[in-house]
DRENMI-10809 format. One record per residue (C-alpha): x, y, z; residue in three letters; residue number from 1. Coordinates in pm, 1 decimal, decimal comma, always signed. Example, Ala and Ser with C-alpha at 12.3 -4.5 7.8 and 13.67 -1.06 7.14 Angstrom:
% DRENMI-10809
u_v_w_residuo_num
+1230,0_-450,0_+780,0_ALA_1
+1367,0_-106,0_+714,0_SER_2
***
This chain:
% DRENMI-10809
u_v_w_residuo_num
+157,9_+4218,8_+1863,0_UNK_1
-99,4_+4427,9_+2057,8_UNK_2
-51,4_+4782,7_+1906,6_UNK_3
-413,9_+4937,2_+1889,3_UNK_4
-287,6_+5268,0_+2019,1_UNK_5
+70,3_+5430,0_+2015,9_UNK_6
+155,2_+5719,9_+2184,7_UNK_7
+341,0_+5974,3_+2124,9_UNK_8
+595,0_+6125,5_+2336,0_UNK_9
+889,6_+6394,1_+2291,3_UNK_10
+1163,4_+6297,5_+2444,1_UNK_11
+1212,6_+6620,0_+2544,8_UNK_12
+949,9_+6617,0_+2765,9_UNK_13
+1048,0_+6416,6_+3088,3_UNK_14
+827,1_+6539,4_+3225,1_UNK_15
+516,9_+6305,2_+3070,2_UNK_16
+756,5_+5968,3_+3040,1_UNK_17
+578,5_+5835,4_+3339,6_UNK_18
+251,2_+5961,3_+3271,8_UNK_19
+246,2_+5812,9_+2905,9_UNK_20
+371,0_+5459,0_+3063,6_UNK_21
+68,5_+5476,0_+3336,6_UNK_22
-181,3_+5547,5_+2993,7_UNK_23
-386,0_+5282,3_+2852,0_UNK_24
-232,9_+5294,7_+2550,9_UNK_25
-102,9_+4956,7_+2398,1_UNK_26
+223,3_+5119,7_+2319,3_UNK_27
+464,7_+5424,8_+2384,0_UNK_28
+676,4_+5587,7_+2117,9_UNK_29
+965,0_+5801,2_+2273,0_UNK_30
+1006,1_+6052,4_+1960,3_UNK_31
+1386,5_+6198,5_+1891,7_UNK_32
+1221,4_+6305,2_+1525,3_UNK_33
+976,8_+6537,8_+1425,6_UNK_34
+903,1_+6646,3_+1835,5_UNK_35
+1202,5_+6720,3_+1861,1_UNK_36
+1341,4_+7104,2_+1736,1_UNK_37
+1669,3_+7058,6_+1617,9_UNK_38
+1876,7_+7247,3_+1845,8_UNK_39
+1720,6_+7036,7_+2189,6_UNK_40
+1785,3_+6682,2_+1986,3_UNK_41
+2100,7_+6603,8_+2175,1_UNK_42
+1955,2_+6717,5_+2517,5_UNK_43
+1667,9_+6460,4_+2431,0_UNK_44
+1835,1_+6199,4_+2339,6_UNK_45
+2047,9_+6203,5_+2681,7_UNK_46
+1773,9_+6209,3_+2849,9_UNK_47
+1579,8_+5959,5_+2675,5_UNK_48
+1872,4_+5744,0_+2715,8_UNK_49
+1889,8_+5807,1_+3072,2_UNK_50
+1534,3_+5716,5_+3161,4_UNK_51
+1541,9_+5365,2_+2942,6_UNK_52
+1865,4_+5259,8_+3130,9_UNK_53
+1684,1_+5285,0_+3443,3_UNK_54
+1360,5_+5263,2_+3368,4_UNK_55
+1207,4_+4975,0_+3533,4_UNK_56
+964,2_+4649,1_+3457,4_UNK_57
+713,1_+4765,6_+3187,2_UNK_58
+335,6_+4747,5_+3257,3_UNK_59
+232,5_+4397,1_+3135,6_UNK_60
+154,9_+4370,6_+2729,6_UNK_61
+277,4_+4765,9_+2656,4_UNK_62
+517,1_+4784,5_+2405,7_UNK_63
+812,8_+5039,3_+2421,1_UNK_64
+902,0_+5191,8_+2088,4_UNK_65
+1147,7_+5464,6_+2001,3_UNK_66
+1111,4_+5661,2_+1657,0_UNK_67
+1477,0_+5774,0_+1560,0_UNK_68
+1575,4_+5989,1_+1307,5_UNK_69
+1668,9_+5886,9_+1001,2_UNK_70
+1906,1_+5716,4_+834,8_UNK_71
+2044,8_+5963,2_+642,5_UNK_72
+2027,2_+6245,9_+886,9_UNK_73
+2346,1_+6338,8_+1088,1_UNK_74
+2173,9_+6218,7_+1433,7_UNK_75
+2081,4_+5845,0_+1316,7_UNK_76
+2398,3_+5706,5_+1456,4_UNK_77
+2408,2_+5878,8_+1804,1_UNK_78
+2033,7_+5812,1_+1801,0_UNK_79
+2086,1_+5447,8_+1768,0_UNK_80
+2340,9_+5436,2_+1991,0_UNK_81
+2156,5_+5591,0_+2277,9_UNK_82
+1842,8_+5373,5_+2279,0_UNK_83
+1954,9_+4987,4_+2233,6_UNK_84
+1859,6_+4896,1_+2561,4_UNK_85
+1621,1_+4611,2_+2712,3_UNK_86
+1362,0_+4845,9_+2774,3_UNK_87
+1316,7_+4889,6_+2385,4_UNK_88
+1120,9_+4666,3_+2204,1_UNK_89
+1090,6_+4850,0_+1890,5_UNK_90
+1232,0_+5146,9_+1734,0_UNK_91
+1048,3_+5353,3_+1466,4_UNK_92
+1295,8_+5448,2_+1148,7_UNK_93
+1115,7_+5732,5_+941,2_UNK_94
+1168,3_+5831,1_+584,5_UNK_95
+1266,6_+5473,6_+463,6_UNK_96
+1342,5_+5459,3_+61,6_UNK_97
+1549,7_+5117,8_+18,9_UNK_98
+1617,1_+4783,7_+170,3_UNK_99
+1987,8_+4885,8_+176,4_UNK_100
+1873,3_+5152,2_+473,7_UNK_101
+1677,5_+4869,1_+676,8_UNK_102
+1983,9_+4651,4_+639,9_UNK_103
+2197,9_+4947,8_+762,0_UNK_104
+1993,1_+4955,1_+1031,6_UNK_105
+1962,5_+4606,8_+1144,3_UNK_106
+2356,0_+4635,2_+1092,8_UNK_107
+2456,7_+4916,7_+1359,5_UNK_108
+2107,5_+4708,2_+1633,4_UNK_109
+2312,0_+4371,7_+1605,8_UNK_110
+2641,7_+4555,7_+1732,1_UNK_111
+2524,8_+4755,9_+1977,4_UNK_112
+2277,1_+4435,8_+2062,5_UNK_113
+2555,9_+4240,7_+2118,2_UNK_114
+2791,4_+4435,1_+2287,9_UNK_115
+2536,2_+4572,9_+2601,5_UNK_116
+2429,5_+4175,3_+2569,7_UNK_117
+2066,8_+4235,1_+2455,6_UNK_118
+1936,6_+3886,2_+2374,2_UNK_119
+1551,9_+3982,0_+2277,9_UNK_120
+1631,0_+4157,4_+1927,7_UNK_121
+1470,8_+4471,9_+1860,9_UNK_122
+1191,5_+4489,7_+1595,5_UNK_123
+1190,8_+4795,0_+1344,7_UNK_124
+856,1_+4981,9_+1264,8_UNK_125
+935,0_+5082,6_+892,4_UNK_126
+775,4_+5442,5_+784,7_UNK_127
+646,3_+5492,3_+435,1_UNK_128
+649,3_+5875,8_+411,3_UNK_129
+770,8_+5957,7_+52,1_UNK_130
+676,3_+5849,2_-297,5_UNK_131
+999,3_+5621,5_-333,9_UNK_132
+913,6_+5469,8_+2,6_UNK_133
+497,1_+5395,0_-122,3_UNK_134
+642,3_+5269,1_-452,6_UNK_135
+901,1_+4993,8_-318,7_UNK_136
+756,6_+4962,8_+53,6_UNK_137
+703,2_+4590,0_-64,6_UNK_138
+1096,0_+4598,1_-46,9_UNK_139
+1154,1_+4776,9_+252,2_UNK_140
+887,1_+4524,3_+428,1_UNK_141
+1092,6_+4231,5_+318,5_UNK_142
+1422,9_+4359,2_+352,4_UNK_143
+1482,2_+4199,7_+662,1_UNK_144
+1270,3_+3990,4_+960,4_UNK_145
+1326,1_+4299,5_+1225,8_UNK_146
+1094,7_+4455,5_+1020,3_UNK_147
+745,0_+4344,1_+1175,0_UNK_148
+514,1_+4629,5_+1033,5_UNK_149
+493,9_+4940,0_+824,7_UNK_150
+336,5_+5234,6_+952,6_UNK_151
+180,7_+5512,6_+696,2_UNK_152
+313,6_+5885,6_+725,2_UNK_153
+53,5_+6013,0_+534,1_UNK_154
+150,1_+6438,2_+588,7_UNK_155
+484,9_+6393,6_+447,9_UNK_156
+413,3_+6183,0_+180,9_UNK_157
+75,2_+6382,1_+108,6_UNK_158
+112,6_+6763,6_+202,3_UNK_159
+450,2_+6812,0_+35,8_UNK_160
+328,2_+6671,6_-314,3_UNK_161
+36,2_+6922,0_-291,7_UNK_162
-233,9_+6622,5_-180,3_UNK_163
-497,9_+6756,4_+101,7_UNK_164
-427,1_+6510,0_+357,8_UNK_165
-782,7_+6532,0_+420,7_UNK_166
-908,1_+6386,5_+99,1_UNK_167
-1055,1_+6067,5_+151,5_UNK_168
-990,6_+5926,4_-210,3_UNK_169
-635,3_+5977,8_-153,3_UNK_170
-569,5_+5864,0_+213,2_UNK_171
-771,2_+5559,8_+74,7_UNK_172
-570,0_+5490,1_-197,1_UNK_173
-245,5_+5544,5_-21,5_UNK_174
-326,0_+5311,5_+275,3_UNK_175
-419,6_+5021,0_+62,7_UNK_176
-95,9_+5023,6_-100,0_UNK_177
+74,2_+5019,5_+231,0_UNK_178
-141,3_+4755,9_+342,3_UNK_179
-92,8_+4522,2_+50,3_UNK_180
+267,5_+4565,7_+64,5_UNK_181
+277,3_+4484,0_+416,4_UNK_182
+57,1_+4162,5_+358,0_UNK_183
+294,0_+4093,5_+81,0_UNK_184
+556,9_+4021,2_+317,5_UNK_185
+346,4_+3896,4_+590,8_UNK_186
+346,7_+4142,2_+793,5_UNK_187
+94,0_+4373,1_+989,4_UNK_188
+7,9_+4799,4_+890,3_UNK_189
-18,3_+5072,5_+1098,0_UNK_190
-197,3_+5420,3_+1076,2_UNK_191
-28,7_+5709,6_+1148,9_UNK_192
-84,0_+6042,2_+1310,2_UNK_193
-461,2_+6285,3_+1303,5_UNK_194
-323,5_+6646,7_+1382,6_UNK_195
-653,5_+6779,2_+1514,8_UNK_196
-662,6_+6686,6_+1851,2_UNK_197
-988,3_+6879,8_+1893,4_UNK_198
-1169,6_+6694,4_+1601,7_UNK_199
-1271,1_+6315,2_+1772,2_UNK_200
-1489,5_+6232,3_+1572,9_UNK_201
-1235,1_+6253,8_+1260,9_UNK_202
-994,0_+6058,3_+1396,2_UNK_203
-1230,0_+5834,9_+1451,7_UNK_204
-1311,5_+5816,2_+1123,6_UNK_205
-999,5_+5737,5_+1042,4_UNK_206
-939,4_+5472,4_+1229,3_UNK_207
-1273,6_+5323,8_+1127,5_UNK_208
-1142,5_+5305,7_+739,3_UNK_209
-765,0_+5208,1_+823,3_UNK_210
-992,7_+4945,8_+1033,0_UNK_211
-1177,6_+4819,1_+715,8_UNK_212
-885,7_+4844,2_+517,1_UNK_213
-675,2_+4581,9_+776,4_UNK_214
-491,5_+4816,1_+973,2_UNK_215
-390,5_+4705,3_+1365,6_UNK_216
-378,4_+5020,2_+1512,9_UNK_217
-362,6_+5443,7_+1491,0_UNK_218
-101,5_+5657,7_+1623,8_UNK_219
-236,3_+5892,2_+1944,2_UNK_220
-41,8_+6234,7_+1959,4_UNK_221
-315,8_+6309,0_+2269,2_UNK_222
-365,7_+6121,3_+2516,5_UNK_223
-777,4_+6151,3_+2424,2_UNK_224
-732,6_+5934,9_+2140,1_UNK_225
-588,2_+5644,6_+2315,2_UNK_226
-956,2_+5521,4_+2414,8_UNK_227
-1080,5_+5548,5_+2019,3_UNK_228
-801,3_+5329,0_+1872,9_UNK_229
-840,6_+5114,2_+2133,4_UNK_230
-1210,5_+5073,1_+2109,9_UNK_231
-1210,0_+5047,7_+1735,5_UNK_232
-928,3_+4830,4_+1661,2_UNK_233
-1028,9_+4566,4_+1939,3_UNK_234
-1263,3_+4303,8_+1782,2_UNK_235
-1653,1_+4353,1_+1881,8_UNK_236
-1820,5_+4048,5_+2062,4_UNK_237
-1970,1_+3955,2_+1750,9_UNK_238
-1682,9_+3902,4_+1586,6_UNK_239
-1537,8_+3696,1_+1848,7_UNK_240
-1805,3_+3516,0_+1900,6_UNK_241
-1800,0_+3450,6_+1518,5_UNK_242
-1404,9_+3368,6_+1542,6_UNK_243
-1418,0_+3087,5_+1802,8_UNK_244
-1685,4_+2909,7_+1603,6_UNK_245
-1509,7_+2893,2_+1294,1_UNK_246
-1186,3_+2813,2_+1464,4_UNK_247
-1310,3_+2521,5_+1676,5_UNK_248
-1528,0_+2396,0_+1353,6_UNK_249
-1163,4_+2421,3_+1165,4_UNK_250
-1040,2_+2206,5_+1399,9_UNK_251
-1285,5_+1944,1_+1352,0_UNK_252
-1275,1_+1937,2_+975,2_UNK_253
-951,6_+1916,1_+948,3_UNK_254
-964,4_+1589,2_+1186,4_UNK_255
-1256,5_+1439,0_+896,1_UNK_256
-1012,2_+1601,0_+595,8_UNK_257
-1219,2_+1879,7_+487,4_UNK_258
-1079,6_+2169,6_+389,7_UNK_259
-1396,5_+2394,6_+352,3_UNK_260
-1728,3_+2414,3_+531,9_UNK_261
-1978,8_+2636,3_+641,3_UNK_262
-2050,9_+2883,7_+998,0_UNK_263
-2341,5_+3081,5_+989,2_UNK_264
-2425,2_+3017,6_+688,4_UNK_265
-2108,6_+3143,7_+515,5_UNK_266
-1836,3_+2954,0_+315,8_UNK_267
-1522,6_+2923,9_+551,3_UNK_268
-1203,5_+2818,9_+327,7_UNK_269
-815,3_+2870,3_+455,3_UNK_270
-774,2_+3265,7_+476,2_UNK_271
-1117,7_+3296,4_+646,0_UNK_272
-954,2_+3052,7_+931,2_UNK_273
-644,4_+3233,9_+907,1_UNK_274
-812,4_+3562,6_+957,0_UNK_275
-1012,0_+3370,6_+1285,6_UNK_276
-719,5_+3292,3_+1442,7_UNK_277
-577,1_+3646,3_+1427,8_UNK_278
-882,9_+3806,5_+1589,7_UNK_279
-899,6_+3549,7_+1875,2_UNK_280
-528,6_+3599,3_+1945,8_UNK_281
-636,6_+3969,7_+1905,4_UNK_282
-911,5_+3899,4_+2183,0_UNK_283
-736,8_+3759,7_+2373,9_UNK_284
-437,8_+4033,0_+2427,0_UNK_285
-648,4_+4315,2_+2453,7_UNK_286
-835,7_+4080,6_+2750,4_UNK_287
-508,2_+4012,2_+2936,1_UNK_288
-436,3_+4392,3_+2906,3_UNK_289
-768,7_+4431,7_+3070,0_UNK_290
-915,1_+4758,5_+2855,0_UNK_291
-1264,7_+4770,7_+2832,6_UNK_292
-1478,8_+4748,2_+2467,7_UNK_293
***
């Protein structure tokens, strides 16, 4: 799953549908959450629904995601309801805090999956936004195969404890755990939203250390960040370079029954191969969506 760079778009803004789905952004989140003011979120969400019934073939490789509200709220339902189509690859459930919500939701996708005769099931994007969410995402991740990835919501789970979301130490700490819990169940992280679109160079930062920490890709709420995430989270050519070596030598050891040798000089065992693979698979989407290093 190619998802260096999501998008962000309200889905009260028609207006920029088309634009977002010309970007070169490896995915586009429609938003009926947070971008949403509460008053406009049935007015969005008819004409979100609207465009995705007749929206047409997507651009090759760009993944269409829709973040609902959540399961709790009042709107969930309708939400749901509104966006099953085969447009939607993904939707994005926020403020997650059990398994029993996933299963909920993978519930109320089958129906409405099965009655508009959606074979390609819909994958869920699971948010980790709250302190019960960080301290059982583990559960959440595992709670069901729709869930392919969590995604870190680092202001709500930060800002309304009293944490400065820009403290370093803290956005560390809090993205490892994501990250572990999401390798726990085999699964892939995501970084959420910067809010200073004028500040580059910080995002950039932070996609750098969600980078080193085994992230796949940073949420873009401007269409200036798409090129950063994509630059950062694509391997570099040394990397590649480094890949395809130890995956071809992998497959000759494992014809001569050796299970760990050496590339450039360093020890290559089963995760290091593992980890090869992923990058050239990596390489090899962002070439066949044609985006430049």
């Amino acid at each position: 799953m190619l998802m260096r760079s999501k998008l962000f778009v309200p889905a009260s803004r028609p207006e920029l549908f088309e634009k977002a789905m010309a970007s070169a952004a490896d995915a586009i989140s429609f938003d009926l959450e947070d971008a949403v003011h509460e008053s406009r979120k049935a007015v969005a969400r008819e004409t979100l629904s609207a465009y995705l019934r007749t929206h047409g073939a997507t651009p090759a490789g760009k993944l269409v995601i829709v973040r609902v509200n959540a399961v709790a709220t009042p709107h969930f339902a309708a939400d749901l309801a509104a966006v099953v189509a085969p447009a939607v690859h993904m939707i994005t459930v926020p403020k997650l805090e059990s398994a029993e919500a996933v299963r909920e939701v993978v519930t109320n996708l089958s129906r409405w999956e099965t009655e508009r005769a959606i074979d390609r099931p819909i994958t869920i994007l699971a948010n980790i936004e709250s302190p019960r969410g960080l301290r059982i995402a583990h559960e959440i991740a595992a709670a069901d195969p729709r869930v392919v990835a969590l995604q870190a919501g680092l202001v709500d789970l930060l800002e309304g404890l009293g944490v400065d979301r820009a403290d370093r130490v803290a956005v560390q700490q809090v993205l490892l755990q994501i990250r572990l819990a999401a390798g726990e169940a085999g699964i892939a992280a995501y970084d959420g939203a910067f809010a200073n679109v004028a500040d580059l160079e910080g995002y950039k930062r932070e996609c750098e250390s969600a980078r080193r920490l085994g992230y796949g890709g940073k949420t873009c709420i401007h269409p200036s960040q798409i090129a950063i995430a994509n630059a950062v989270f694509r391997p570099s050519e040394a990397e590649i370079a480094h890949a395809v070596k130890v995956v071809a030598a992998a497959r000759a050891m494992a014809d001569a029954g050796t299970g760990a040798f050496l590339v450039d000089g360093r020890m290559i065992d089963l995760p290091l191969i593992k980890r090869a693979e992923e990058l050239v698979a990596l390489a090899t989407g962002c070439q066949r969506r044609q985006t430049p290093l």
